[in-house]
C-alpha positions, 0 to 999 in steps of 0.5 A: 263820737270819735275814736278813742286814741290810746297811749301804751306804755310796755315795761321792757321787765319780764317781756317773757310776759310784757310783750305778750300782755301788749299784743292782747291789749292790741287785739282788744282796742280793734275789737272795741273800735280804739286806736292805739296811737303810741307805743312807748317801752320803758325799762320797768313798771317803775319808770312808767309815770314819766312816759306816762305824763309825756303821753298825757300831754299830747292831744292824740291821746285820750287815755293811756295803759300801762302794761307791766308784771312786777314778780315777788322776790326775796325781799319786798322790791316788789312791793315798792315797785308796785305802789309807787307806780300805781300811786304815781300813775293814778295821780297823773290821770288826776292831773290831766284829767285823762284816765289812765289804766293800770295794767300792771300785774303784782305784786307778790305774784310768782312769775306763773302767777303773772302769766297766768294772768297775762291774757286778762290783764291787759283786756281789762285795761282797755276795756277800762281806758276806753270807757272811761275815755267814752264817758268823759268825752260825754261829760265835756260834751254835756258840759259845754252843751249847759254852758251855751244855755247859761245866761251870765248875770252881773 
């Protein structure tokens, strides 16, 4: 089987833990055999599901990752910051048909909270956007095994 391709998608917002969180996902994907083919820096975790769709679309990417800390503040930002990526991003991996993995950490995280988790955060997302690139590969392969042994009736 092929490579996995992965596109990585890094909120520029608290890069005190963003940048860091990329360089692990960086050593996970050669550790599992990946290749990360893009790169792509967005302002926020918000502004991610556009990139994320551009990235979808290209054919030397199997899965992509995001990559973000959204930190509790005053009011319930955060929150909103949060679900609407995490809701957007997830329907993006349903519309191309390509998994999608939300390494994004928060919300209602202090920013220790999110630092804390910064090494683990982003393994699990390439762990995941790898597995599932592996198991769908699989599935189409099967797929088209079945239907070269399909006799069309009519």
């Amino acid at each position: 089987m092929d490579k996995v391709r992965i596109g990585v998608v890094v909120s520029e917002f608290n890069r005190e833990i963003t940048f860091p969180m990329l360089g692990n996902a960086k050593r996970q994907a050669k550790k599992m055999d990946a290749i990360i083919t893009y790169v792509c820096y967005v302002p926020g975790s918000y502004d991610m599901p556009v990139i994320v769709q551009e990235l979808l679309k290209k054919k030397d990417v199997d899965a992509a990752v995001t990559l973000g800390a959204v930190i509790k503040g005053e009011t319930n930002h955060d929150e909103i910051v949060a679900e609407n990526a995490a809701r957007l991003i997830a329907d993006l991996s349903v519309k191309h048909s390509k998994p999608v993995a939300l390494g994004i950490t928060g919300p209602n995280m202090s920013f220790k909270q999110a630092k804390d988790r910064s090494e683990i955060v982003p393994i699990r997302a390439v762990i995941s956007a790898v597995n599932m690139a592996t198991r769908i590969k699989k599935i189409r392969e099967e797929n088209s095994r079945l239907v070269g042994k399909l006799k069309i009736i009519g």
